[in-house]
BAGU-107334 format. One record per atom (N, C-alpha, C): atom name; x, y, z. Coordinates in steps of 0.05 Angstrom, whole numbers, plus 5000, padded with zeros to 4 digits. Layout:
% residues N
{r CA,{X,Y,Z}}
...
END
This chain:
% residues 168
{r N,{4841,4609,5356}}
{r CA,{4865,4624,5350}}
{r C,{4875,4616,5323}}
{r N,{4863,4610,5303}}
{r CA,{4866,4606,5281}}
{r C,{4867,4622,5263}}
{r N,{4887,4619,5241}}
{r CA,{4897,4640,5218}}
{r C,{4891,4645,5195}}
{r N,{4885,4663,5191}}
{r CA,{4873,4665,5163}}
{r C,{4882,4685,5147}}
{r N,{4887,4693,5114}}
{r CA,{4895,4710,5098}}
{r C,{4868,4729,5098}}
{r N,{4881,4755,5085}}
{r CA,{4857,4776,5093}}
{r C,{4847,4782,5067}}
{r N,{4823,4782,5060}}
{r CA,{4809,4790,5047}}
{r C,{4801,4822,5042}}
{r N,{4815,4834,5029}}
{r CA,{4802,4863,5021}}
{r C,{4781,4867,4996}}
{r N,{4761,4881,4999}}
{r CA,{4741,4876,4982}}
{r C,{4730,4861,4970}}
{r N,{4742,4830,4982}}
{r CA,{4739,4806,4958}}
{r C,{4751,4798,4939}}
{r N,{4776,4807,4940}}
{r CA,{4811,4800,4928}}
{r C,{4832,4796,4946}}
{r N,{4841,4779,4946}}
{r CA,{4862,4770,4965}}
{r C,{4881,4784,4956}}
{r N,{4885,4792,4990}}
{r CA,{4902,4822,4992}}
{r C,{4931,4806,4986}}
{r N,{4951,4803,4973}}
{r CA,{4978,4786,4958}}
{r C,{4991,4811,4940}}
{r N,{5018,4813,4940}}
{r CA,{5030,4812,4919}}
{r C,{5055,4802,4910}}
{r N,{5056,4789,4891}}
{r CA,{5078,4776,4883}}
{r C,{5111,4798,4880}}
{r N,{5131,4790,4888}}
{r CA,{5151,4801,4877}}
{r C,{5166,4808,4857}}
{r N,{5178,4821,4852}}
{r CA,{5189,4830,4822}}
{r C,{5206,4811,4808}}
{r N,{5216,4795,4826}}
{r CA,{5229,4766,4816}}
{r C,{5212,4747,4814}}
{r N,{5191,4743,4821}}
{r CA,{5168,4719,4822}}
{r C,{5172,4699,4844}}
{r N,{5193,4706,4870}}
{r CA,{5192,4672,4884}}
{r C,{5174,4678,4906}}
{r N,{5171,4710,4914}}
{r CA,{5159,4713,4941}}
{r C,{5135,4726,4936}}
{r N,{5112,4724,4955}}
{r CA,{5092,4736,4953}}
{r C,{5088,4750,4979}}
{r N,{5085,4779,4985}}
{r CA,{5083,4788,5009}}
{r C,{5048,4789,5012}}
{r N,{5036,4788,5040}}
{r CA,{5002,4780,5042}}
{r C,{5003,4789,5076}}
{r N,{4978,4799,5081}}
{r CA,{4971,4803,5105}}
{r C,{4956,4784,5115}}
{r N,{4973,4785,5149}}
{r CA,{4955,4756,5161}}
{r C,{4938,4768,5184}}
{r N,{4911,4756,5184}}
{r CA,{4900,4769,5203}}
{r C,{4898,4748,5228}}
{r N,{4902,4750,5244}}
{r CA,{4900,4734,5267}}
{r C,{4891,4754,5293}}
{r N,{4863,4742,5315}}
{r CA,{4858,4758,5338}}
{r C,{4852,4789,5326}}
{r N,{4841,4797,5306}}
{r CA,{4831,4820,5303}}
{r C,{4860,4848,5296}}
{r N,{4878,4840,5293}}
{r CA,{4901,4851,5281}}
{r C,{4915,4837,5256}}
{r N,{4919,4858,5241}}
{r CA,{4934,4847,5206}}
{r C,{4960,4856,5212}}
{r N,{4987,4831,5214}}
{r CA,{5009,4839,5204}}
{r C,{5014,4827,5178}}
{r N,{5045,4844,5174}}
{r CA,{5049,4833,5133}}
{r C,{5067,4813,5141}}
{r N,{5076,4786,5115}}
{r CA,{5076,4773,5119}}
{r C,{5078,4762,5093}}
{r N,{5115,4751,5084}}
{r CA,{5122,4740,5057}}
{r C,{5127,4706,5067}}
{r N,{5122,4698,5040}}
{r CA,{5127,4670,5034}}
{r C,{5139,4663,5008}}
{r N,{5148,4637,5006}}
{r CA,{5162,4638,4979}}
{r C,{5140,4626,4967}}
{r N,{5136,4619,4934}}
{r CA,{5110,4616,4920}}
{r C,{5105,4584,4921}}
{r N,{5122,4565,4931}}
{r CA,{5118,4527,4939}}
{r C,{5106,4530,4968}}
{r N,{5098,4553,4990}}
{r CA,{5095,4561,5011}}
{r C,{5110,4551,5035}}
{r N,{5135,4544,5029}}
{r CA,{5163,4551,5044}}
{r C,{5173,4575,5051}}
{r N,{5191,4580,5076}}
{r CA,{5192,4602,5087}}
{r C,{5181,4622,5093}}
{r N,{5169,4617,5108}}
{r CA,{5140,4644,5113}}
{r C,{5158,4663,5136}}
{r N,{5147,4685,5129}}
{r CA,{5165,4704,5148}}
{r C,{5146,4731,5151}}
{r N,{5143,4732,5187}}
{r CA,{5127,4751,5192}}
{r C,{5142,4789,5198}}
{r N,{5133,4801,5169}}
{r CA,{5146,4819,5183}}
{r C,{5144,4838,5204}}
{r N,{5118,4838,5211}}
{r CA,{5110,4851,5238}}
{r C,{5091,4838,5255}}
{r N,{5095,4848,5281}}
{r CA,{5081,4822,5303}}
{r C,{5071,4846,5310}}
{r N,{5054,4855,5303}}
{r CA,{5021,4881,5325}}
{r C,{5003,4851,5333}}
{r N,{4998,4873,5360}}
{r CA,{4989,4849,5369}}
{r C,{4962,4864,5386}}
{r N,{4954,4898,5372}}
{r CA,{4945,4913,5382}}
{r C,{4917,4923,5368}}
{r N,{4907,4903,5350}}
{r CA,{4889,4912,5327}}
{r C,{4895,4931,5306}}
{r N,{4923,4936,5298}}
{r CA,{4924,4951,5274}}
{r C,{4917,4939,5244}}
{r N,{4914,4944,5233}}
{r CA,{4894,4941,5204}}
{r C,{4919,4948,5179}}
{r N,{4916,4937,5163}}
{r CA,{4935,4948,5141}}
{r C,{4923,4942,5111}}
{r N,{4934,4960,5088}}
{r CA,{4920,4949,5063}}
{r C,{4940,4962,5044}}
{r N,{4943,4934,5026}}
{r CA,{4952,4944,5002}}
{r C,{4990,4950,5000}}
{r N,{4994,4924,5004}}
{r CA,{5024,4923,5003}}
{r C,{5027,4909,4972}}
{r N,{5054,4926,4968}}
{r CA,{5061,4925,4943}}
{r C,{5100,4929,4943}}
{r N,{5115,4919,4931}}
{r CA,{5144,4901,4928}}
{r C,{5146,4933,4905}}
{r N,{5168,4945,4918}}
{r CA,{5189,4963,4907}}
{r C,{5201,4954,4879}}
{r N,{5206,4956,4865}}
{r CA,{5216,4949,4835}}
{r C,{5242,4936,4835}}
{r N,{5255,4941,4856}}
{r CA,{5280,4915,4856}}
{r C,{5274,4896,4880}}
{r N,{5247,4896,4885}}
{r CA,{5245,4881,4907}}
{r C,{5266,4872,4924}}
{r N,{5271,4897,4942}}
{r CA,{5289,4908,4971}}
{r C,{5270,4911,4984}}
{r N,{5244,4927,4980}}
{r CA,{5226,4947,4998}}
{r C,{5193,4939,4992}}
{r N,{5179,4944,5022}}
{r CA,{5158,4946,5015}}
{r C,{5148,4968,5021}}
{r N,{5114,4973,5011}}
{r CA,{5098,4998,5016}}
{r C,{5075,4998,5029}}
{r N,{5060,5002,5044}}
{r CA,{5032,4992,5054}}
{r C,{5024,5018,5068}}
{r N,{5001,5006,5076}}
{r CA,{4980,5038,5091}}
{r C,{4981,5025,5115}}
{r N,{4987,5032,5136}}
{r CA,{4979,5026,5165}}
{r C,{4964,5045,5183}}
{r N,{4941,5027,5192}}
{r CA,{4912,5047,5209}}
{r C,{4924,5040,5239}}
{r N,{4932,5055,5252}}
{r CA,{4945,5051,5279}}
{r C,{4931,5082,5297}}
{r N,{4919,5079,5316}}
{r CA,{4922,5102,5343}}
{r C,{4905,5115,5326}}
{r N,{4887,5110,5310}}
{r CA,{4866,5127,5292}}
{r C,{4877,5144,5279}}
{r N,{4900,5133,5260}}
{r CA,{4916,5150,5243}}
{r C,{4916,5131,5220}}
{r N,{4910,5135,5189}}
{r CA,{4927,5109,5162}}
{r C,{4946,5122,5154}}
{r N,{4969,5109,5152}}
{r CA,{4993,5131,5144}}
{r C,{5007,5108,5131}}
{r N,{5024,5121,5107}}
{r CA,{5040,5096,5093}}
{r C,{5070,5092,5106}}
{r N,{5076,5071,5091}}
{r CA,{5111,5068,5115}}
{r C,{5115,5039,5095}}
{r N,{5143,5045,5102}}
{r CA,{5161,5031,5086}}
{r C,{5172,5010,5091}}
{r N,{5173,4986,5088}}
{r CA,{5193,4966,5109}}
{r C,{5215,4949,5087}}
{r N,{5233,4941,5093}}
{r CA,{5264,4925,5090}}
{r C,{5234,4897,5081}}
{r N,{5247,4881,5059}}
{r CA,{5236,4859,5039}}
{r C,{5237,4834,5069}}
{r N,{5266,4845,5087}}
{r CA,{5272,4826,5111}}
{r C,{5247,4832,5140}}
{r N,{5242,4853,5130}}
{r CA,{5229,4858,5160}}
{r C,{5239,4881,5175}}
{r N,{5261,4888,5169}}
{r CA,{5275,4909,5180}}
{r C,{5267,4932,5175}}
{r N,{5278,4956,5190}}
{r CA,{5274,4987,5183}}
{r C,{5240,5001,5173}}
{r N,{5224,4985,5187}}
{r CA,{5195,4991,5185}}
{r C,{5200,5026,5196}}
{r N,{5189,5043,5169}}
{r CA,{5186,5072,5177}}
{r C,{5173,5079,5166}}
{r N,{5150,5107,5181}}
{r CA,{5129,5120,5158}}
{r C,{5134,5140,5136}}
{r N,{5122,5141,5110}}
{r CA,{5130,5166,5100}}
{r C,{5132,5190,5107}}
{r N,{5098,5192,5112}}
{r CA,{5097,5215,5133}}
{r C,{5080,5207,5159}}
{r N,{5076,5231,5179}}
{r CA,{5052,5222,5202}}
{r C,{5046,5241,5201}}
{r N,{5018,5239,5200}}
{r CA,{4994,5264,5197}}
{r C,{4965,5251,5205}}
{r N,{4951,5283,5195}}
{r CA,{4930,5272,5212}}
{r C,{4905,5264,5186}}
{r N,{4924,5269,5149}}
{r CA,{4913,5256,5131}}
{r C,{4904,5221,5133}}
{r N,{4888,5220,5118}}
{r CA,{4885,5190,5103}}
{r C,{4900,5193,5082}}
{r N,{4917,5158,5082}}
{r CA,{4937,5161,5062}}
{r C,{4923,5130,5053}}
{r N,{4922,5119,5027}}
{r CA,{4917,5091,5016}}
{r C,{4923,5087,4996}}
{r N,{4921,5065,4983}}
{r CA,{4926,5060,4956}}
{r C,{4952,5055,4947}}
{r N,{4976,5052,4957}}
{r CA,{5010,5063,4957}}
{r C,{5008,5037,4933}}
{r N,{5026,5047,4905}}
{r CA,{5027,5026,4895}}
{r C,{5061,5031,4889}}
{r N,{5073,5016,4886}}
{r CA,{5117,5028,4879}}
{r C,{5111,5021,4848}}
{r N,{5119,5046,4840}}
{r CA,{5118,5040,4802}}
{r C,{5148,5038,4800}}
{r N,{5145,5029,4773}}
{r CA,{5170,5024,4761}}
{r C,{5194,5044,4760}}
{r N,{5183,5066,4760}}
{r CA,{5198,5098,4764}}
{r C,{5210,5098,4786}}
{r N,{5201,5078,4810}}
{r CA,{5224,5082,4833}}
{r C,{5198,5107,4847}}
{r N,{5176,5110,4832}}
{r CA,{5161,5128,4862}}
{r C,{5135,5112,4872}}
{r N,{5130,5130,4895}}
{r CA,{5100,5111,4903}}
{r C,{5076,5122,4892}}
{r N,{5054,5114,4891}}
{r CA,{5036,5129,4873}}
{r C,{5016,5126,4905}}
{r N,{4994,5143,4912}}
{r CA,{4973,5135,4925}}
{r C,{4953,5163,4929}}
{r N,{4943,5157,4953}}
{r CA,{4905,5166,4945}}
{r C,{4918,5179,4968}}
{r N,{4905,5214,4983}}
{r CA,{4908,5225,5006}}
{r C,{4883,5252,5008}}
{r N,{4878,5248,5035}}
{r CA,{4860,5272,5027}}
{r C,{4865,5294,5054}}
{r N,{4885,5311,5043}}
{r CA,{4886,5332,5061}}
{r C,{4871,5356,5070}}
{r N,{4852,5362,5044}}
{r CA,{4834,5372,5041}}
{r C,{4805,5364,5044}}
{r N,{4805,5349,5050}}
{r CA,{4772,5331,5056}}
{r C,{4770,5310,5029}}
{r N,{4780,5325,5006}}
{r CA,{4768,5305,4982}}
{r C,{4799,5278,4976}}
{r N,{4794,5261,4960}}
{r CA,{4818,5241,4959}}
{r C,{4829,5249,4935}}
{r N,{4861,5260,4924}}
{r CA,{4869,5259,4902}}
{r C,{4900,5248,4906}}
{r N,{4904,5236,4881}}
{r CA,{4928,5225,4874}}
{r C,{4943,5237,4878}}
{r N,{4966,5233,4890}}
{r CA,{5005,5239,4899}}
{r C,{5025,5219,4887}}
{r N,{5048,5228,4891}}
{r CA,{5072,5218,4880}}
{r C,{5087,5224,4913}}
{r N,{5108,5194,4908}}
{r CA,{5132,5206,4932}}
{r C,{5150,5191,4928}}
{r N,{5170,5214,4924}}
{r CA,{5208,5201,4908}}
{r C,{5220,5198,4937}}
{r N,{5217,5165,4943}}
{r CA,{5234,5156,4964}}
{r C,{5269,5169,4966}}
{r N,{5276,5171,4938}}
{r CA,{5307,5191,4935}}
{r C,{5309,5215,4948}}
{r N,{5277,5226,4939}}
{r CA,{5279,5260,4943}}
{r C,{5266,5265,4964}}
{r N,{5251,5247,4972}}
{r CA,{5231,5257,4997}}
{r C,{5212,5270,4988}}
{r N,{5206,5283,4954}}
{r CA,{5189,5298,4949}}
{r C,{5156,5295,4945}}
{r N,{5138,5300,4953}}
{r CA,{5112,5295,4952}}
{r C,{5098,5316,4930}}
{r N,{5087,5302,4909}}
{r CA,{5074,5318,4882}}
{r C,{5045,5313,4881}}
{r N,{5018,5324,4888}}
{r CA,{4996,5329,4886}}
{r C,{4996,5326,4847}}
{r N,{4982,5298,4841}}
{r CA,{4989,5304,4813}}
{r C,{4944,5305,4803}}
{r N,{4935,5305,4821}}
{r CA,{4909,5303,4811}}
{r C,{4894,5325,4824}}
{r N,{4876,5337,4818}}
{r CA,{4863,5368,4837}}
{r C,{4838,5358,4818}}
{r N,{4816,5340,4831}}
{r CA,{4795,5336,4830}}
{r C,{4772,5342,4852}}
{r N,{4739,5341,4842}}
{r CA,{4726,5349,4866}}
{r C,{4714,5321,4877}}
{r N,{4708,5303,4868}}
{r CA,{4696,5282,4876}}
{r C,{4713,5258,4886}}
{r N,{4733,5264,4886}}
{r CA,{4750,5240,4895}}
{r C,{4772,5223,4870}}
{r N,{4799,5219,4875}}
{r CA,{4807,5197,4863}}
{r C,{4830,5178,4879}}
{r N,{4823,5167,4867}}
{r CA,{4845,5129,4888}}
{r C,{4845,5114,4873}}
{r N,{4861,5093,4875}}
{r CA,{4871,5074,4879}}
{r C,{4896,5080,4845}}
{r N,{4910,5095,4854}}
{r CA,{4931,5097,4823}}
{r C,{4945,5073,4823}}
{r N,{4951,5067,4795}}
{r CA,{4969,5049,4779}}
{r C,{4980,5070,4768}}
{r N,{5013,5061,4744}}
{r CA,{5023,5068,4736}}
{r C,{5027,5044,4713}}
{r N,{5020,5056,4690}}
{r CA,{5019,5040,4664}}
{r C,{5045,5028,4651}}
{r N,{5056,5020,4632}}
{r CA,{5084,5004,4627}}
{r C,{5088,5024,4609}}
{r N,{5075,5042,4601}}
{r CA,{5082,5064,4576}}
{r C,{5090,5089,4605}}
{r N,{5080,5088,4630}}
{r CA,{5085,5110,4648}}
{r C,{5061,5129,4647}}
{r N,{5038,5119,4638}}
{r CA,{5008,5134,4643}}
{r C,{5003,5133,4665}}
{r N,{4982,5153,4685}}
{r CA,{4979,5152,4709}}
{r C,{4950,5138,4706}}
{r N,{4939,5120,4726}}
{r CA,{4914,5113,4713}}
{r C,{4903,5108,4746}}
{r N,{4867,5118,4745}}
{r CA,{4866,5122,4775}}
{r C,{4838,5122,4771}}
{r N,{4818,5117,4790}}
{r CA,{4793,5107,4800}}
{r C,{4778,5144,4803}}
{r N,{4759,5162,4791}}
{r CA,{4749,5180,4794}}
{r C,{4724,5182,4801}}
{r N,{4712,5187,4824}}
{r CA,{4679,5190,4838}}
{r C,{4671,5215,4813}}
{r N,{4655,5207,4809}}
{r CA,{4646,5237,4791}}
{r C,{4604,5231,4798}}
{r N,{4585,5250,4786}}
{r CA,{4566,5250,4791}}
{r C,{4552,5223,4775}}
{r N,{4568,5215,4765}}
{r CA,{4556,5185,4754}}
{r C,{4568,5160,4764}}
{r N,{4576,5168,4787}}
{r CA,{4599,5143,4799}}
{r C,{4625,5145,4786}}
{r N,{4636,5120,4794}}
{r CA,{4666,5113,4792}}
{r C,{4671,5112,4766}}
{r N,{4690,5123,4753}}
{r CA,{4702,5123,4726}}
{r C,{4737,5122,4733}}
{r N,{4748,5104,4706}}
{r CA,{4767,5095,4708}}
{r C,{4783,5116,4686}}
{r N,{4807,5136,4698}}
{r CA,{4818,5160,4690}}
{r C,{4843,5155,4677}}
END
């Protein structure tokens, strides 16, 4: 029954906070990943969700005034993103569907950036936690994921094309 930090692709799944003292990280224990902040001396660890049901999660990332987080949760054979309180509190999804949602990164703009494929293929979205609004900002055929948002406000994102992965 031993604990371990989760490894996604061979980068430890972490991100630090917008103030620098906390790092939020998924813990996997018994074949379920809950999230899970600590301060950076690894004092106060605080679990914010106890599944205890095999749900899977990837890719949490600290809101720009670090209040909020963002993550993808694979639950009941659904990934859908959802929001939770920095405390643990008010865990809710953006949306529930029967899309794949990944990638959720909180830019500096106050929106979420990520990967969805409603259509069979994966392209980049926007979603204004203010507005509730959802913006399709990429209409590609081969796929794109994993967006960042640059310090100048470029959108920058991972493209499958017939020569593989290119960086957009």
């Amino acid at each position: 029954m031993g604990v371990s930090v989760f490894y996604y692709l061979g980068r430890l799944e972490t991100e630090k906070s917008p103030d620098g003292k906390r790092v939020a990280f998924l813990q996997y224990e018994n074949g379920t990943l809950n999230l899970a902040t600590i301060n950076l001396d690894g004092s106060d660890k605080k679990l914010l969700t106890d599944f205890d049901d095999g749900t899977w999660m990837q890719n949490v990332d600290w809101s720009p005034d670090g209040t909020k987080l963002v993550l993808a949760i694979f639950r009941n054979y659904q990934q859908n993103l959802y929001i939770i309180n920095a405390d643990g509190t008010d865990l809710r999804p953006i949306m529930v569907d029967a899309w794949e949602e990944l990638d959720a990164h909180w830019a500096l703009d106050g929106k979420i950036y990520f990967s969805a494929d409603p259509d069979g293929i994966f392209n980049v979205y926007s979603y204004d936690p203010e507005t509730k609004e959802i913006l399709q900002l990429t209409n590609v055929i081969g796929g794109a994921g994993t967006p960042q948002i640059s310090q100048e406000g470029h959108l920058l994102y991972n493209y499958y094309t017939a020569h593989g992965w290119k960086l957009y």
